[in-house]
N, C-alpha and C positions, 0 to 999 in steps of 0.2 A: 569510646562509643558515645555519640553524642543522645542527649536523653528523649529526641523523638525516635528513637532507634531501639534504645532499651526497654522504655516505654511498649512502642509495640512489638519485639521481642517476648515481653511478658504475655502481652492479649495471644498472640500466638500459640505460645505454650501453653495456656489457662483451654486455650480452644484447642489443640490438642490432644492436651490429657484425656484419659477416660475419665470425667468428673461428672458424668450425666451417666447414668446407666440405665434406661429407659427397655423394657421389651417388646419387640417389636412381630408383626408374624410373617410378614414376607419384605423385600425390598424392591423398589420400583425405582431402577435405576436402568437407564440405557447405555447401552456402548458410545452414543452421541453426545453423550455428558463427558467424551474422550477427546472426538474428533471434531465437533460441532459447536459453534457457538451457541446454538440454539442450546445446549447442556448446562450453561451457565444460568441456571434458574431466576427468574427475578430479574433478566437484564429487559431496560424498557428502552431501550436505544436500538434492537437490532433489527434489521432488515436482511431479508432471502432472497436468491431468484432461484428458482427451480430446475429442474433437468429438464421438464419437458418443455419451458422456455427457451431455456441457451439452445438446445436442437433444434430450435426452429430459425434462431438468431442466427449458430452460425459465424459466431463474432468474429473477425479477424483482427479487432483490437480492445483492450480491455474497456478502451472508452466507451466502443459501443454496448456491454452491458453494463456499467455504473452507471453512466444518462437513467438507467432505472429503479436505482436506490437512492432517497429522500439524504440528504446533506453530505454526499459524495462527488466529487469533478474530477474525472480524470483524463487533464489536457493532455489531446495528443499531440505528441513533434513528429520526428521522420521515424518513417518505418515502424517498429514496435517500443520506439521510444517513446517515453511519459513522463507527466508530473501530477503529482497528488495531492486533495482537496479534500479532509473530513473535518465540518465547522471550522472551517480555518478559510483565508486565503489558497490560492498557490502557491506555495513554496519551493524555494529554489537556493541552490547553494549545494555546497560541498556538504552539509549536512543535513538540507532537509529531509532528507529522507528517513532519517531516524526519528519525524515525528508521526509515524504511522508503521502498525507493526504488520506483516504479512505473513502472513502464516497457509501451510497448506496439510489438512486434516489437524490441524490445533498445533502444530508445528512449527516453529520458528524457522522462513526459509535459508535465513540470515544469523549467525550469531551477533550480538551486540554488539557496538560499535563500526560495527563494517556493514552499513547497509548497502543496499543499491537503487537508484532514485529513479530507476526502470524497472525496479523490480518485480514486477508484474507480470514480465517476460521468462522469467525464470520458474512460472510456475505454468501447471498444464492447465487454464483455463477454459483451453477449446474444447476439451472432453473434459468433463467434471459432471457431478449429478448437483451440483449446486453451487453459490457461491453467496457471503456472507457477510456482511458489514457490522460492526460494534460503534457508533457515532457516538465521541465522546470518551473521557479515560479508562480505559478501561486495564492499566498495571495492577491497578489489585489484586486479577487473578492472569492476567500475562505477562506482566515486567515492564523492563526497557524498553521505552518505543512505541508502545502502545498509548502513548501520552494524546495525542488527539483523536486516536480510532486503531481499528484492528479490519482487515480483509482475510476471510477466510477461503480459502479452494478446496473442495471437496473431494475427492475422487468417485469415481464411478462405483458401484457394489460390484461384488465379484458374481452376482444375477443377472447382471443385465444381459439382453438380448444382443446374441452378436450380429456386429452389423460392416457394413465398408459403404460409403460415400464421397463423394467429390464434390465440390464447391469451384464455378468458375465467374471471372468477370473478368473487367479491363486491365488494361496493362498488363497482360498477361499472368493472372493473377489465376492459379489453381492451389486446392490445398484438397489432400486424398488422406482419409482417416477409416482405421480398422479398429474393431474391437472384436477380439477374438478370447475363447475360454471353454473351461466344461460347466458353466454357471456354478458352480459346487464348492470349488479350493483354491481356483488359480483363474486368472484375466490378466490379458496385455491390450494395452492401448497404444497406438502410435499415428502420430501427424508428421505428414511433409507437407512443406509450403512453398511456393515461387511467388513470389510478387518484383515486375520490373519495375512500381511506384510509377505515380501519375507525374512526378519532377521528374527531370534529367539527373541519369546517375544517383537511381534515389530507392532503387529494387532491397530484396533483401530475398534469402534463403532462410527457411528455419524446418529443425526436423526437432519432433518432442515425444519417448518412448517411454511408457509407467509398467511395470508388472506388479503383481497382485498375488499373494499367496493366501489362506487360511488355513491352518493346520493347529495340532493336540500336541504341546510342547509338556511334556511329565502332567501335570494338572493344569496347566492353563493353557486357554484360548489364546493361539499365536497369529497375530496379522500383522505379514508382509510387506514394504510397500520400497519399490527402488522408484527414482524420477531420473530420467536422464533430458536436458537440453543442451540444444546447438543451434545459435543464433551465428551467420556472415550476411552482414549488412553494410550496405553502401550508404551514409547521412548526407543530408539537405537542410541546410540551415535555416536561418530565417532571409526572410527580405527586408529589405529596407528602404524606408522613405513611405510618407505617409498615403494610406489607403492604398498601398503598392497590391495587397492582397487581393483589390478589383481588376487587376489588368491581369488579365486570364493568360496570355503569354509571358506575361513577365514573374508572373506565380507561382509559373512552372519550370520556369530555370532554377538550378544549380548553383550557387556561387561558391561551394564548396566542395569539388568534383573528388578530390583527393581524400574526404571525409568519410574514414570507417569506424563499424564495430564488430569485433568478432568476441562472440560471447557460449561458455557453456558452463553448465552445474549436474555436481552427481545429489545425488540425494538418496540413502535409505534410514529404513526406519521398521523397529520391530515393537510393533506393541502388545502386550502381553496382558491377559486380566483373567481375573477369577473372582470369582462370586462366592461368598462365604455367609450364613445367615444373611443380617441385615449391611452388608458390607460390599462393595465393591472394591478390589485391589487393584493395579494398574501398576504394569512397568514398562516404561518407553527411553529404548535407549536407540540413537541415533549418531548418523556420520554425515557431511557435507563436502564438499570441493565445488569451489570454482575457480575458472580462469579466465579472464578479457583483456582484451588489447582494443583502445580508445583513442582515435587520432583529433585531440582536442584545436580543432580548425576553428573556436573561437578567441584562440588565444596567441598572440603575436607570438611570430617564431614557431606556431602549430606542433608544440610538441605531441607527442606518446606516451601515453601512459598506459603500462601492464601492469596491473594486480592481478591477487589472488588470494585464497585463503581453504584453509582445511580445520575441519574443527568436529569434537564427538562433543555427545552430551545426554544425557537421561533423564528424564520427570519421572518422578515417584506421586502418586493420588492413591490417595485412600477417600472413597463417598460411603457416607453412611447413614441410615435413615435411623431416626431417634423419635420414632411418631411424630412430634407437634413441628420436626424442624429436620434439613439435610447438614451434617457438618460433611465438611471438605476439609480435606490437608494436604497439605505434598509438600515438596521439596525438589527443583529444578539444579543440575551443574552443568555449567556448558565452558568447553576450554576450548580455546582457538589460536590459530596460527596465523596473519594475515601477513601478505608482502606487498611494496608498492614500489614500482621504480617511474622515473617521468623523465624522457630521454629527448633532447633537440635535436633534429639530425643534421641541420643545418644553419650557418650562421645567418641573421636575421640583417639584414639591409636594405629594407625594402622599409622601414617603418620609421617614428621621431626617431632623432637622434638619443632620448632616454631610452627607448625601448632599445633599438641597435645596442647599444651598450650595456642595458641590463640583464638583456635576457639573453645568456650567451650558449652559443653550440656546445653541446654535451652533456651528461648527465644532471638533471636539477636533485634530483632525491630519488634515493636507496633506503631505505628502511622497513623494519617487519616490525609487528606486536603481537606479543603473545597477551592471549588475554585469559581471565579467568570469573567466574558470575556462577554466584552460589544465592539462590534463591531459597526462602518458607516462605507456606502462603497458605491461609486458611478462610474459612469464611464459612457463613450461617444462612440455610437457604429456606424460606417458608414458615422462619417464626409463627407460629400464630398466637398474635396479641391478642383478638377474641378470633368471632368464625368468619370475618368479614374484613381483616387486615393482617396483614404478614410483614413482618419485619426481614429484612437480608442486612448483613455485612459479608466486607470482604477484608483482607490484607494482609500485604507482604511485606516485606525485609527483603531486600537485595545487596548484593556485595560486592562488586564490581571491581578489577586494577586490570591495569594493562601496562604492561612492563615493553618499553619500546628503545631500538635499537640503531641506529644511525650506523649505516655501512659506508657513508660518508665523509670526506672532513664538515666540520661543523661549522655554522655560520653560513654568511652572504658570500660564499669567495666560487671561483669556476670549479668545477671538478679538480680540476689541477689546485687547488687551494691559491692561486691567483686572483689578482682585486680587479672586480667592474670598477668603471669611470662610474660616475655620479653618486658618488659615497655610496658602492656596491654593487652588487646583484640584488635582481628582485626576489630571488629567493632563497630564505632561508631555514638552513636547518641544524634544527637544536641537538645538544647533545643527550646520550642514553639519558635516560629516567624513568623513573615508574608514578603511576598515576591511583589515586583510591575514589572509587566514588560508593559509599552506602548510602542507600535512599531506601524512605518509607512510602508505600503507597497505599490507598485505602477507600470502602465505597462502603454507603450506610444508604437505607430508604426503607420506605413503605410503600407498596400495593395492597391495592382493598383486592376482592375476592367476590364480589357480585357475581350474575351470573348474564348481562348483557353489557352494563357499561361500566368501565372501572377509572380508576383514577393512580397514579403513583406519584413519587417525588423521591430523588436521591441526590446526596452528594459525593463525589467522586475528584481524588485527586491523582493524579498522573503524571509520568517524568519520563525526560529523555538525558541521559547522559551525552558527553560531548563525543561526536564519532572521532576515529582516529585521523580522519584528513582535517579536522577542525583542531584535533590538540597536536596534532606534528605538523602538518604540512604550511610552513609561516612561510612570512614574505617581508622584504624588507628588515626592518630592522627590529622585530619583534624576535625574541631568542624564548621565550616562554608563555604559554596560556594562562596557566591556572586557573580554569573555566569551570565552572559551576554546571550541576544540571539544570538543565528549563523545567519547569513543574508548570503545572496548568491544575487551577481546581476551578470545578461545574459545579454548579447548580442547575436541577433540570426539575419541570414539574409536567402533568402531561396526562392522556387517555387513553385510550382502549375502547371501540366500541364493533361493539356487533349485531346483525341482526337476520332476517332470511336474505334483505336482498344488499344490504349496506355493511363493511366490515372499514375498521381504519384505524389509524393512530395520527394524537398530534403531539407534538413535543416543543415546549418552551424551555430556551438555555440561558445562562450565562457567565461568560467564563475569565479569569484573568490569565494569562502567562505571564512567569516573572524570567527573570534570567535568558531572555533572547538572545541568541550569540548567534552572531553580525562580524562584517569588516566593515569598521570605523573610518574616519578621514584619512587618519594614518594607514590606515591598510591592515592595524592589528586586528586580531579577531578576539573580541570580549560580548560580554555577556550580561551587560547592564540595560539589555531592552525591556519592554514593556508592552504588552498589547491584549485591548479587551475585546472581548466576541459574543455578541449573542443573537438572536434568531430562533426562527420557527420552523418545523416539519413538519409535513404531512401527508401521509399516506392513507388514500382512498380507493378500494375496490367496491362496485356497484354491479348489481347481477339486477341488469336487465332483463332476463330472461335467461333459458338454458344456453342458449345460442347465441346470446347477445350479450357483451363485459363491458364496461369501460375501467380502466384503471389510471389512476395517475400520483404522482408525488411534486410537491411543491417543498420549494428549500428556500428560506428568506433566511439571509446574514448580515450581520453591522458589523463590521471588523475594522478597529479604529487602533490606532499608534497610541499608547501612554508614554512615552517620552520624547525628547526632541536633542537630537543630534545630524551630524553631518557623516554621510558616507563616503568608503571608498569609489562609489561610483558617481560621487556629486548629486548625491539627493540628499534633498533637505526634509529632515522626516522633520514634526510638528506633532505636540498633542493632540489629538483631537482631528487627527485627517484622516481621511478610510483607504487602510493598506491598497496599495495597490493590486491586480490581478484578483479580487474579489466581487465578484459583480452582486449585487444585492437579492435579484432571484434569477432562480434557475425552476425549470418546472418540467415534467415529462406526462404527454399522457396517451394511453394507448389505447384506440379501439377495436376488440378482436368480434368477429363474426363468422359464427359457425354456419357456412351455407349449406351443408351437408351435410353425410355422417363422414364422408370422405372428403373434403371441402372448407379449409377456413382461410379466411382473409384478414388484416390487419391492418390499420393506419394508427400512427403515430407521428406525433408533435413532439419536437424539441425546439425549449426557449431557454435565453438566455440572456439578461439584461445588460447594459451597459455597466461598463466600471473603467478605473482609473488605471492607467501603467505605468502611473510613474509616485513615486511617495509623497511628493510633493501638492498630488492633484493638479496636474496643470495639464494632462495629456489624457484623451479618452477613447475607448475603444465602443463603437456604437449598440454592440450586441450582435443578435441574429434568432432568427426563428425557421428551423428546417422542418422540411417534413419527409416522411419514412413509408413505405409500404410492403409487405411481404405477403405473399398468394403460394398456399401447401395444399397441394394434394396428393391423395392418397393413390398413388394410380394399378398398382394391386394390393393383395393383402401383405405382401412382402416388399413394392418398391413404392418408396415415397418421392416426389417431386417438388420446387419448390422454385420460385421468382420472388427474386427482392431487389426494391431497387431502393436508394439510399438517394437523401438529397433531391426530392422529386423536381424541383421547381429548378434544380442546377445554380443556387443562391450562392454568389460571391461569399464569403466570409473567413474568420480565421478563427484556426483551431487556441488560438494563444495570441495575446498583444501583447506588447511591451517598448517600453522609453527610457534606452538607454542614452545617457548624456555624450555618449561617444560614438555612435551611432545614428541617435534619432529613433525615430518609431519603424518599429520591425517586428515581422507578424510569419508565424508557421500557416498559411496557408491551408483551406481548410477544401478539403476534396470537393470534386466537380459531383454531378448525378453521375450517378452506378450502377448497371445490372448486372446484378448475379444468380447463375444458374447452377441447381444444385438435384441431385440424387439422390436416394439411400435406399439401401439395400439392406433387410436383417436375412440371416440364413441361419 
């Protein structure tokens, strides 16, 4: 046990202990402090969007509600595929995903090391009463993963008003949503969706079904909650060649017609809590599965790849109020199953003569890992230093192995254990072994306690262990990782103000990551990157009047390379050059207008600056500025109506740029103007 691990081991147990025994007369604790980020007292990073926002939204992709949260970007690709943005760059790779943790109702949708870098689709976003951003580390009190931010999805309350609606637009584009219950003990939600996509061969299906129980389990408060989704989707890649994104026919083609996904996840969860004096108790134990099949059309030879994984797991919290301060404890264990196989169906001849030979018909990789992640985690909420500052800490211990299993022969050789021409196969895989990662994570600050403007500052440090397609899944002639977690520690300082007609936050960052894992010149995957970030946020709501809002969030980032090496994909990274896919501001701002008491309208601005696609800086993507409108009315007291149209001005642009050396510049295409028509009905 190395001594920053022992070390806070002890802080743990010291916090813990009953060694304060303070009396108290009631306790002021919510169930939200379970399911909610907002429960994490003392967090000065998080951002909301509400329920009765996303119903007017309507989102049909997660990008269109983050555009509304201050240091979030979530680029869209095809269909309901994505990539995620918290102070960070875009990230991309077989592992990025595990530097953001997505969670639904405080829930991990993922066990560790096996994210999903879509994983946004996996959760019920289109019916939620809210949804949740943490910007910045936040493992202290979530673990693994949550190393540059956390997204939370809410579910519905089992009160809400039952309702059924539809949503139509182009490309034959309908999606029909019910919620149904006796408001009281039990609600079901469920969405179908059709979209043919505005590319050729580019549609997708998706159906997404939540039930809802509450019930008196012996002494405690029982909530239910099962997820089911089903994502078959047809992909559309990027285009290629530069500014190809303005040629409006050419935008819309396909080049990779044969390109699918089919994707589903079960998900339940029971959480249990009771209230004892000054105590709240909490037990959440939970189940997951899923299963996809991924026809990877970016990669010579187009193989297939089917994963999956199954996994249980439990959080234990105990919140306790001690007058001058909240202690928290718990104890998370999550054990999982995950499988990956990547299958060529046919031999490659159509490509170099290295590629032809490397990348040969039949199985590339079989193997499964079981994993296992034993979390403590405690922390200090509302110190009060005098009556006008409060102190919070946070921090956990984590204990991570993942014991993996090669159903293959091992090495660079074909399935049949046969040798590729050019000293091998491009892929290879290593033999069984098991892997440890214990990491400490931890967050300390102050907020003052005024009563219109306040001030805070914390430091927060964060980690992601290496996912399992970054520590198995080799290529060439690498036979072992040995990769280290990435950690990132922030420093943020920042405000809080309020007033009758002005509410807002701004937040100053700065952050390092050490241990960046990358594929290098060689094609190995290590972990000796570097890269600094820092930027500003700002969220400003303005009441004009009762009728009358403006809101908006502005996000400026500097995210720059600290070291300088050569990649597998021929870029030359350099100290001191601003990562690629990072644009410097992003900004959103919306004007709503109540023209009636049954009557509001909306306009909205999205911008987006220019930035660099390629590491090197020598390729740039110009930016873009959209604009949005939606028009609800109320047309009885029970059916609502609604016009939105997206992209008013019909603006050329693209959802994502990028400059690949083997390609050139190539860009996801970013949708034409769009109306949609939409209904609701509650009964």
């Amino acid at each position: 046990m190395n001594k920053r691990l022992f070390i806070s081991s002890i802080l743990i147990a010291l916090l813990s202990g009953n060694i304060i025994a303070l009396e108290i007369e009631e306790i002021i604790v919510l169930e939200k402090k379970l399911s909610s980020l907002n429960g994490w007292s003392n967090n000065q990073s998080l951002s909301s969007i509400d329920e009765e926002e996303l119903d007017k939204l309507d989102a049909q992709h997660p990008k269109q509600i983050f555009r509304r949260s201050p240091g979030v970007w979530i680029s869209r690709g095809s269909g309901q595929e994505h990539l995620t943005a918290i102070r960070s760059p875009v990230l991309s790779g077989s592992g990025a995903c595990g530097s953001f943790l997505i969670l639904e109702d405080g829930i991990p949708v993922r066990p560790t090391g096996f994210c999903n870098v879509n994983g946004l689709f996996e959760t019920f976003f289109e019916m939620s009463s809210g949804v949740e951003t943490i910007t910045g580390p936040a493992s202290a009190r979530y673990g693994a993963n949550a190393m540059h931010g956390v997204i939370n999805v809410l579910s519905k309350s089992i009160d809400s008003a039952n309702k059924i609606s539809t949503n139509m637009g182009p490309n034959n584009y309908k999606n029909y949503k019910i919620r149904t219950g006796n408001q009281e003990d039990w609600g079901l939600d469920a969405l179908f969706v059709n979209n043919d996509g505005f590319r050729d061969e580019s549609g997708y299906d998706q159906q997404k079904t939540k039930f809802q129980s509450n019930f008196l389990l012996a002494s405690w408060n029982a909530s239910l909650k099962a997820t089911l989704t089903n994502l078959n989707q047809e992909t559309a890649g990027y285009v290629n060649g530069l500014n190809s994104y303005k040629d409006e026919n050419f935008s819309k083609q396909n080049f990779n017609p044969d390109a699918y996904r089919d994707a589903n996840s079960q998900r339940i969860s029971l959480r249990l809590t009771k209230e004892n004096a000054n105590t709240l108790y909490s037990i959440t134990p939970y189940v997951r599965s899923n299963d996809m099949m991924f026809f990877q059309h970016f990669l010579p030879g187009t193989p297939l790849e089917e994963n999956s994984h199954k996994s249980i797991g439990v959080v234990f919290q105990r919140i306790s109020e001690h007058g001058t301060f909240n202690l928290i404890r718990g104890l998370q264990i999550d054990l999982a199953k995950a499988e990956l196989t990547e299958t060529q169906k046919n031999s490659l001849t159509d490509s170099s003569a290295f590629n032809n030979a490397t990348r040969p018909q039949g199985k590339h990789y079989d193997y499964k890992v079981d994993s296992v992640v034993y979390a403590i985690f405690a922390g200090i909420e509302d110190y009060r230093v005098n009556e006008d500052i409060n102190f919070f800490a946070d921090t956990r211990a984590e204990f991570i192995e993942y014991d993996y299993s090669n159903n293959m022969i091992s090495g660079n050789t074909r399935e049949d254990g046969t040798k590729c021409g050019f000293g091998g196969c491009y892929y290879n895989r290593p033999s069984d072994r098991t892997d440890d990662f214990n990491e400490i994570s931890a967050r300390m600050g102050l907020a003052t306690n005024f009563e219109k403007l306040n001030y805070f500052t914390q430091i927060s440090l964060g980690f992601r262990p290496p996912q399992i397609n970054e520590a198995y899944r080799l290529q060439k002639k690498q036979n072992v990782t040995d990769l280290d977690s990435e950690t990132l520690s922030m420093i943020e300082i920042g405000s809080r103000f309020e007033s009758n007609a002005v509410n807002g936050t701004v937040s100053f960052y700065r952050s390092k990551k050490k241990n960046s894992i990358f594929r290098d010149a060689e094609n190995f995957i290590v972990d000796n990157g570097k890269t600094d970030h820092q930027g500003i946020e700002i969220s400003l709501d303005w009441l004009i009047s009762s009728d009358n809002t403006i809101s908006t969030n502005i996000t400026y980032g500097d995210h720059k390379y600290d070291f300088e090496t050569d990649t597998s994909m021929r870029e030359k990274i350099r100290a001191g050059n601003k990562i690629d896919t990072s644009p410097k501001l992003m900004a959103n701002l919306i004007w709503d207008l109540n023209l009636r008491g049954d009557t509001s309208l909306s306009f909205e601005i999205e911008y987006m600056s220019s930035y660099y696609t390629d590491a090197a800086n020598l390729h740039e993507y110009e930016g873009h500025t959209l604009y949005h409108t939606r028009f609800n009315r109320d047309l009885t007291p029970s059916l609502k109506g609604f016009i939105r149209i997206d992209n008013i001005l019909d603006k050329a642009y693209a959802e994502r740029a990028d400059f690949n050396a083997f390609g050139g510049d190539r860009y996801f295409p970013g949708l034409p103007r769009e109306l949609y028509l939409g209904l609701e009905y509650t009964f």
